[in-house]
N, CA, C and O atoms as a DFTB+ gen file, in Angstrom:
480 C
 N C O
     1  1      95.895      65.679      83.838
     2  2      96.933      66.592      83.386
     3  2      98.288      65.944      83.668
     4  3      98.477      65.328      84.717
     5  1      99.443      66.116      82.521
     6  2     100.693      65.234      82.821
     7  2     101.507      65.970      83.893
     8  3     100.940      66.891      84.482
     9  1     102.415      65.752      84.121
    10  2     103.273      66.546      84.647
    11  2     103.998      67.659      83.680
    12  3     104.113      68.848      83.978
    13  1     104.336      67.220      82.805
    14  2     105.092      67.953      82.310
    15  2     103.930      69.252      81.900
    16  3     104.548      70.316      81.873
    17  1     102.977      69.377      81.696
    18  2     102.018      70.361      81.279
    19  2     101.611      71.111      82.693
    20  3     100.911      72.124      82.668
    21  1     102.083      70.561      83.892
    22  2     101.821      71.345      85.462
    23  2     103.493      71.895      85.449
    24  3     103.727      72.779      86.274
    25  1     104.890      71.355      84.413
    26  2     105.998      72.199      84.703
    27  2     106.614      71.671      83.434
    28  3     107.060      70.523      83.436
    29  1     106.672      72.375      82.410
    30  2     106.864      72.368      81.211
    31  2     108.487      72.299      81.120
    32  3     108.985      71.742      80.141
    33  1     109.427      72.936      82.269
    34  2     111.051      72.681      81.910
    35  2     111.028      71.238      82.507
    36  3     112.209      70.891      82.463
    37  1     110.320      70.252      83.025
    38  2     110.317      69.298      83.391
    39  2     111.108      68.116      81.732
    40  3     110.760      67.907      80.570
    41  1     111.951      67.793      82.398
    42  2     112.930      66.503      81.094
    43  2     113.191      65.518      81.547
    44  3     113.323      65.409      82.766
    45  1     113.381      64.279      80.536
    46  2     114.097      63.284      81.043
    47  2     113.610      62.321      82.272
    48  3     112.446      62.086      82.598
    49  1     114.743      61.855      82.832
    50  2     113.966      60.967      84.212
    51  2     113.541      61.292      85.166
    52  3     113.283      60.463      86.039
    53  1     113.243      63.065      85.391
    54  2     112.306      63.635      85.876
    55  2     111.072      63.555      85.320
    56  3     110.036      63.702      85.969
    57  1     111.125      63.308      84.040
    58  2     109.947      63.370      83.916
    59  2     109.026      61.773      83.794
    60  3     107.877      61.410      84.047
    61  1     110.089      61.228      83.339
    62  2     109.723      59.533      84.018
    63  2     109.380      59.210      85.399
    64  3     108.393      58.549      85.720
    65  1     110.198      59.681      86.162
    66  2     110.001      59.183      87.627
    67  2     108.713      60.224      88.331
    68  3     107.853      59.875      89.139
    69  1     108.888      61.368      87.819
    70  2     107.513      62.163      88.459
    71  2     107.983      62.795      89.936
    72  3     108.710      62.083      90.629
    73  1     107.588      64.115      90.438
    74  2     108.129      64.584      91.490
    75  2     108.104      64.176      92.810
    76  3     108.481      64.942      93.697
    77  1     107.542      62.610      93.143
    78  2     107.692      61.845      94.147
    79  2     108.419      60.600      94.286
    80  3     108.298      59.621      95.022
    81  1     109.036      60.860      93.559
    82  2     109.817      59.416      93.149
    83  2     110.677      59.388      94.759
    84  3     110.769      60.475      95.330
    85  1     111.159      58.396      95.306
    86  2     112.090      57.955      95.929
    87  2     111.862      58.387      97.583
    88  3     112.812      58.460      98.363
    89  1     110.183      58.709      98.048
    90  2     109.831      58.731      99.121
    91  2     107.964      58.154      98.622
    92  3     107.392      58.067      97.535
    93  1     107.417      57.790     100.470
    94  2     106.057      57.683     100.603
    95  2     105.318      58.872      99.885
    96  3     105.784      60.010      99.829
    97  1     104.090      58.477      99.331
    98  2     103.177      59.478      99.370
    99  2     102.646      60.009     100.733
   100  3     102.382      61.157     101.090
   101  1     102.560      58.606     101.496
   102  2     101.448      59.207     103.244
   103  2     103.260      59.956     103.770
   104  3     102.718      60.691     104.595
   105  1     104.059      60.143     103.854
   106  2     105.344      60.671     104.228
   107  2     105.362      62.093     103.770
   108  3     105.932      62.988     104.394
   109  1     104.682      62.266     102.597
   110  2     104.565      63.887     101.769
   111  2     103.697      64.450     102.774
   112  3     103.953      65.282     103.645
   113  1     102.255      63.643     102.403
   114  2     101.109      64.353     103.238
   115  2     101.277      64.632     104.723
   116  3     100.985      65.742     105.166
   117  1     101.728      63.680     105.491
   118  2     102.169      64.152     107.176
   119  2     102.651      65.439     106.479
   120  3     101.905      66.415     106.405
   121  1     103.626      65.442     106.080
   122  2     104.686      66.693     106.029
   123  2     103.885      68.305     105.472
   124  3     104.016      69.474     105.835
   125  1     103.154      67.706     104.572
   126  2     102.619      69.053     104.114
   127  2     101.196      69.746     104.753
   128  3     100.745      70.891     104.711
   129  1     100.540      67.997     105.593
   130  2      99.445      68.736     106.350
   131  2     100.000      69.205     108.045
   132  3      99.254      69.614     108.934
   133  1     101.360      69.022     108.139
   134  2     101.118      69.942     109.335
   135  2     101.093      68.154     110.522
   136  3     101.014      68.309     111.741
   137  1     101.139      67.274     110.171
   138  2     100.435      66.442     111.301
   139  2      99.699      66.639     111.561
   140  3      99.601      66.126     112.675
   141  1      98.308      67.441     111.190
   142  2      97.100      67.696     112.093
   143  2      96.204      67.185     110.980
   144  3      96.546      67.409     109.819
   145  1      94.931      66.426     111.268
   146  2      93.743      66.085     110.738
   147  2      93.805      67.538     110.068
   148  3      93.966      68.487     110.836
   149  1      93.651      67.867     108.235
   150  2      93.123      68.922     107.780
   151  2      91.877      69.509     108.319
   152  3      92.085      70.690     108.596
   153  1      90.289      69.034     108.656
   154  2      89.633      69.453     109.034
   155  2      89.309      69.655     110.306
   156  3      88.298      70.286     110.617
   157  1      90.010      69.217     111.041
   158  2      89.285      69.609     112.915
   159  2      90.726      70.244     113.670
   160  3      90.787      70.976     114.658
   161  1      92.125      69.547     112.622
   162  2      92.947      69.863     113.476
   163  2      93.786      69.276     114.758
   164  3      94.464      69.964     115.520
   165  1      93.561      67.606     114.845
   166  2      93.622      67.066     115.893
   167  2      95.074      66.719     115.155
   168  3      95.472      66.694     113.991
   169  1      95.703      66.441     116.594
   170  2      97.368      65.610     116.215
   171  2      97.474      64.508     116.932
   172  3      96.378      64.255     117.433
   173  1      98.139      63.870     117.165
   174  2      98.826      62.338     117.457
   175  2      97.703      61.590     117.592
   176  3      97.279      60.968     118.567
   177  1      97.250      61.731     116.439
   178  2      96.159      59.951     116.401
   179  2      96.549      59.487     115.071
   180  3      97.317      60.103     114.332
   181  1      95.979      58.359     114.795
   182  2      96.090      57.881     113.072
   183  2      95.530      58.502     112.156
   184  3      94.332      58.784     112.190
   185  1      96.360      58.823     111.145
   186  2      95.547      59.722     110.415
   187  2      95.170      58.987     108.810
   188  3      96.059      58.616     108.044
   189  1      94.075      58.903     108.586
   190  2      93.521      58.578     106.678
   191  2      93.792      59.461     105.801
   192  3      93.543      60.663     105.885
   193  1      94.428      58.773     104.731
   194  2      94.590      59.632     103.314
   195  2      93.022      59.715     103.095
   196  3      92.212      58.797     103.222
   197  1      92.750      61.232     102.682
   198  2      90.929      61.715     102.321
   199  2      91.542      62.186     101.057
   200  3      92.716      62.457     100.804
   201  1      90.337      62.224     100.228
   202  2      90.326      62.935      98.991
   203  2      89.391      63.953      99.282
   204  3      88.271      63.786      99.765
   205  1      89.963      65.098      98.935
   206  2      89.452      66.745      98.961
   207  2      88.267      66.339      98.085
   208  3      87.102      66.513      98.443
   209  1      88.558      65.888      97.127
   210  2      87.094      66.006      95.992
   211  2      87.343      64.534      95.822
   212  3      88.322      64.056      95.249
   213  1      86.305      63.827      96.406
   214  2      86.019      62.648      96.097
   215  2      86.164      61.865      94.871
   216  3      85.782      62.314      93.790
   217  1      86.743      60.620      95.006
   218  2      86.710      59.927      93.851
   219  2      85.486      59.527      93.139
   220  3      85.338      59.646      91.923
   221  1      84.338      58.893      94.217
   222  2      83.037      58.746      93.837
   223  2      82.630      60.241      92.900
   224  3      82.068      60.029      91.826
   225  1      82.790      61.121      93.128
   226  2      82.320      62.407      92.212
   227  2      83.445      62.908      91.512
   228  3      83.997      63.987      91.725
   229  1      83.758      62.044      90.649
   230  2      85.323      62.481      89.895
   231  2      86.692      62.713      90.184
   232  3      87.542      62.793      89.296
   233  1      86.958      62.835      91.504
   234  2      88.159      63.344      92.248
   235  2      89.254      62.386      91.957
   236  3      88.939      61.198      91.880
   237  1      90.612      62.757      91.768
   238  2      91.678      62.068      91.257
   239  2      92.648      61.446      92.443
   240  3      92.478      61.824      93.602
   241  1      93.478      60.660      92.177
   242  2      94.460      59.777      93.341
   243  2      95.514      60.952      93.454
   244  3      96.362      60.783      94.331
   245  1      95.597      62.063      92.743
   246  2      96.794      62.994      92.507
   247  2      97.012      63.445      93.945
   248  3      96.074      63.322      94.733
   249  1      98.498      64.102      94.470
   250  2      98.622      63.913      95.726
   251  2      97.976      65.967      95.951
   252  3      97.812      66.504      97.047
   253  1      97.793      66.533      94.820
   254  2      97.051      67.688      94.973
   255  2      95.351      67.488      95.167
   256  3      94.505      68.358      94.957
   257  1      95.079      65.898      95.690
   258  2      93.829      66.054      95.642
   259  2      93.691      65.539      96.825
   260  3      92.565      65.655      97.310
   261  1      94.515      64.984      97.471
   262  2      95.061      64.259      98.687
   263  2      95.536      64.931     100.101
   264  3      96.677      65.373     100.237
   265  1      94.552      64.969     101.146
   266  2      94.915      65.583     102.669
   267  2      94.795      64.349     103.502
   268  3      94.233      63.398     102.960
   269  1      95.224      64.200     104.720
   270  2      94.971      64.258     105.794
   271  2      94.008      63.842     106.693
   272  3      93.143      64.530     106.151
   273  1      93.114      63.056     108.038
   274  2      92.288      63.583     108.372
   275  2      92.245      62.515     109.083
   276  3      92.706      61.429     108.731
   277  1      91.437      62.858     110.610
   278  2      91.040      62.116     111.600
   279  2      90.196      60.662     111.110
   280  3      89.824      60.434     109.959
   281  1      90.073      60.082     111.875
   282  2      89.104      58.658     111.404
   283  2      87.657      59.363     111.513
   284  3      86.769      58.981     110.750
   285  1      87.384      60.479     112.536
   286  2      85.976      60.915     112.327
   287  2      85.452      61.766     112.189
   288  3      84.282      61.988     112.501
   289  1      86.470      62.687     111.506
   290  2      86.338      63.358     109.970
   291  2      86.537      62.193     108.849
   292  3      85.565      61.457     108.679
   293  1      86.897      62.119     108.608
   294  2      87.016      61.591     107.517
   295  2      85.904      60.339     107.288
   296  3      86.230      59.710     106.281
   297  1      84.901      59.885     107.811
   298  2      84.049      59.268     108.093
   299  2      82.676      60.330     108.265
   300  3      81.621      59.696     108.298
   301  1      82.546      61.555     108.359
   302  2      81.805      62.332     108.868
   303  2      81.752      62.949     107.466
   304  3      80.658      63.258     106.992
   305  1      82.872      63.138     106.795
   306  2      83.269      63.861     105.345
   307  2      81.991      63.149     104.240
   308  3      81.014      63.719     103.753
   309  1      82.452      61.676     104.082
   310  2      82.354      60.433     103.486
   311  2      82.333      60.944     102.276
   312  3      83.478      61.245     101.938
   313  1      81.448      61.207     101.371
   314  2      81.962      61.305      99.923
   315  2      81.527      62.506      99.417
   316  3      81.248      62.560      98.219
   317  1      81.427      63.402     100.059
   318  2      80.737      64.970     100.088
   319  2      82.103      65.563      99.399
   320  3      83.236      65.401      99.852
   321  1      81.846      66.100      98.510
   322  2      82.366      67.195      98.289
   323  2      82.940      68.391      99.234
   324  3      82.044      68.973      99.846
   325  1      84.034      68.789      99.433
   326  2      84.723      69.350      99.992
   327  2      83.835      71.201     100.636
   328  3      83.693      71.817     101.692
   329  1      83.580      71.316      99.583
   330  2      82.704      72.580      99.441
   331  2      81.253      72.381     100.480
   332  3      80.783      73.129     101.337
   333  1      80.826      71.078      99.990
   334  2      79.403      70.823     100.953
   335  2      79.989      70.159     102.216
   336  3      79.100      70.125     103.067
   337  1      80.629      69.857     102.470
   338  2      81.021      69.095     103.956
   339  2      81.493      70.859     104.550
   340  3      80.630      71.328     105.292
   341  1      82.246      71.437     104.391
   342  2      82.806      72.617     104.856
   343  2      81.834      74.128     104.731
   344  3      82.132      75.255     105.129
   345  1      80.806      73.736     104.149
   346  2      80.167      75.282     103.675
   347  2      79.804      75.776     104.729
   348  3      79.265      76.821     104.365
   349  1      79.714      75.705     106.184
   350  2      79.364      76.801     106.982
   351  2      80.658      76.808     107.991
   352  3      80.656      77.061     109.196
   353  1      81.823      76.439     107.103
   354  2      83.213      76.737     107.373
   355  2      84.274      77.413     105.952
   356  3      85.231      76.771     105.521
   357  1      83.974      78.417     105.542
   358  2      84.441      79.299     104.907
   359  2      86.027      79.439     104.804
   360  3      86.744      78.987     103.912
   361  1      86.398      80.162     105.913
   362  2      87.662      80.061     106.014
   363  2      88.329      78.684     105.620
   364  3      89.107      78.607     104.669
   365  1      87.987      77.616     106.393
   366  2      88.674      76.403     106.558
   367  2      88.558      76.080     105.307
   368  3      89.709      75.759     105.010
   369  1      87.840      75.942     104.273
   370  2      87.181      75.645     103.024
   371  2      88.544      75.869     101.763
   372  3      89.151      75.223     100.909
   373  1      88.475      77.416     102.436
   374  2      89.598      78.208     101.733
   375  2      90.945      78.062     101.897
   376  3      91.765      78.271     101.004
   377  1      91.241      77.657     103.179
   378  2      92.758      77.526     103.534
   379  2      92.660      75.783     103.051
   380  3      93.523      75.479     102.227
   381  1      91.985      74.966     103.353
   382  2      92.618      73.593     102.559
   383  2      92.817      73.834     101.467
   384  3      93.969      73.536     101.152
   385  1      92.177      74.297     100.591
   386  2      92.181      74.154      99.077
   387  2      93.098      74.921      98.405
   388  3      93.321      74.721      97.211
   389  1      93.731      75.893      99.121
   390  2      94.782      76.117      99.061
   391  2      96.451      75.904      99.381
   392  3      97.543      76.324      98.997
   393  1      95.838      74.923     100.390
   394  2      97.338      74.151     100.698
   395  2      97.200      72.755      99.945
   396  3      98.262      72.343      99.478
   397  1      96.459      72.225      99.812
   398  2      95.862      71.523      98.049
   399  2      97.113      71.717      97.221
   400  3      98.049      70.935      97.053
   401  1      96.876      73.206      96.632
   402  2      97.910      73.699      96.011
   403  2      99.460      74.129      95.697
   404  3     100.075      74.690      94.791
   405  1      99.708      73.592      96.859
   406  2     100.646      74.442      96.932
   407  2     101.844      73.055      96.246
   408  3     101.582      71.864      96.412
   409  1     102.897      73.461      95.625
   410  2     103.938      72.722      95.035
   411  2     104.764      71.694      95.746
   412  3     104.928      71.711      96.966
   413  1     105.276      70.800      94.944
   414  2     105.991      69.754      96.092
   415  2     107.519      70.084      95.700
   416  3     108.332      69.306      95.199
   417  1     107.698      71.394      96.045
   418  2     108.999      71.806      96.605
   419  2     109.813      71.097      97.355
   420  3     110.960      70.718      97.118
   421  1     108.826      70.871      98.709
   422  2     109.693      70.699      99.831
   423  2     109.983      69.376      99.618
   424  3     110.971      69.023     100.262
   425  1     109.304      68.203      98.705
   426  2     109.490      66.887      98.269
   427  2     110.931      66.474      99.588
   428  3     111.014      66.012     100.726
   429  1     111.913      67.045      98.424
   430  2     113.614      66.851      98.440
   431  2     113.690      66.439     100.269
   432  3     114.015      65.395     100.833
   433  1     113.205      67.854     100.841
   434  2     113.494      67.344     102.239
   435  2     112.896      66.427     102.768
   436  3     113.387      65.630     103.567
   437  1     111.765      66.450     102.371
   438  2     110.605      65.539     103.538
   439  2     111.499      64.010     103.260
   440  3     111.704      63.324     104.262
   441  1     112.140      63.381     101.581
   442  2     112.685      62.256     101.815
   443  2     113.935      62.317     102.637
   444  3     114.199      61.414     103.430
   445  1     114.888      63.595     102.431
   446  2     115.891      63.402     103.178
   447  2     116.083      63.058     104.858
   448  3     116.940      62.424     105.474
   449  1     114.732      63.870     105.319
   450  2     114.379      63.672     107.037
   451  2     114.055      62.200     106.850
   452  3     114.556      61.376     107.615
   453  1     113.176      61.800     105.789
   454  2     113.045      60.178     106.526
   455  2     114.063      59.653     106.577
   456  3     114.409      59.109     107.626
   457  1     115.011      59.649     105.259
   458  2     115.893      58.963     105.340
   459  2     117.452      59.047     106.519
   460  3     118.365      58.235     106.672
   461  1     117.251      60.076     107.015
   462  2     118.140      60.713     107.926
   463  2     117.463      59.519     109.228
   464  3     118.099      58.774     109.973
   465  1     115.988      59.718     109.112
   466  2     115.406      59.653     110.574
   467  2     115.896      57.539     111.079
   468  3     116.140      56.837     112.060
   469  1     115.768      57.456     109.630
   470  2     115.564      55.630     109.860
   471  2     117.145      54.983     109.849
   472  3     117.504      53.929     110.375
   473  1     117.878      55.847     109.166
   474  2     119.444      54.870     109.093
   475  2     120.832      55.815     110.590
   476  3     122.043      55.598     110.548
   477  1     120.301      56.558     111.445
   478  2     121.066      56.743     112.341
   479  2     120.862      55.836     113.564
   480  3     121.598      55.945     114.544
């Protein structure tokens, strides 16, 4: 799906550059998962870009398909489907896949904090 068909007043070199232009992708994801591994929840370790729905089973590089996650989750995950790795975790199932969703609003800031964070 293009962008412009996920935001149709989308024009111009917005719509060339795409709503991540001019920061990291792994800089979005810290920001939108919270710093915490999506599935267990752990903070200050290294964290892997996971795909919610695997690429091996169709899953896209899109950053709505893109969380978060410990080295053992994300190793424990491996190419399971989101639904079968989580099914006797319901809730949790439900709240990723919904922060999945959610818009890159906050884009604007997350580059401005980096860029704030690295040139003072």
């Amino acid at each position: 799906m293009s962008t412009q068909l996920q935001n149709p007043e989308i024009t111009g070199i917005k719509y060339q550059q795409g709503e991540l232009f001019g920061f990291k992708v792994q800089e979005y994801l810290l920001h939108k998962w919270g710093r915490k591994c999506a599935y267990c929840g752990v903070e200050n370790v290294p964290f892997e870009i996971e795909h919610i729905h695997p690429k091996s089973k169709g899953g896209s590089n899109r950053v709505s398909n893109l969380t978060i996650a410990c080295h053992n989750c994300n190793q424990s995950k491996g190419n399971q489907p989101v639904e079968q790795f989580l099914a006797k975790k319901p809730e949790l199932r439900r709240r990723i896949l919904a922060q999945a969703k959610v818009p890159l609003e906050d884009a604007a800031a997350v580059n401005t904090t980096r860029w704030e964070r690295c040139c003072i």
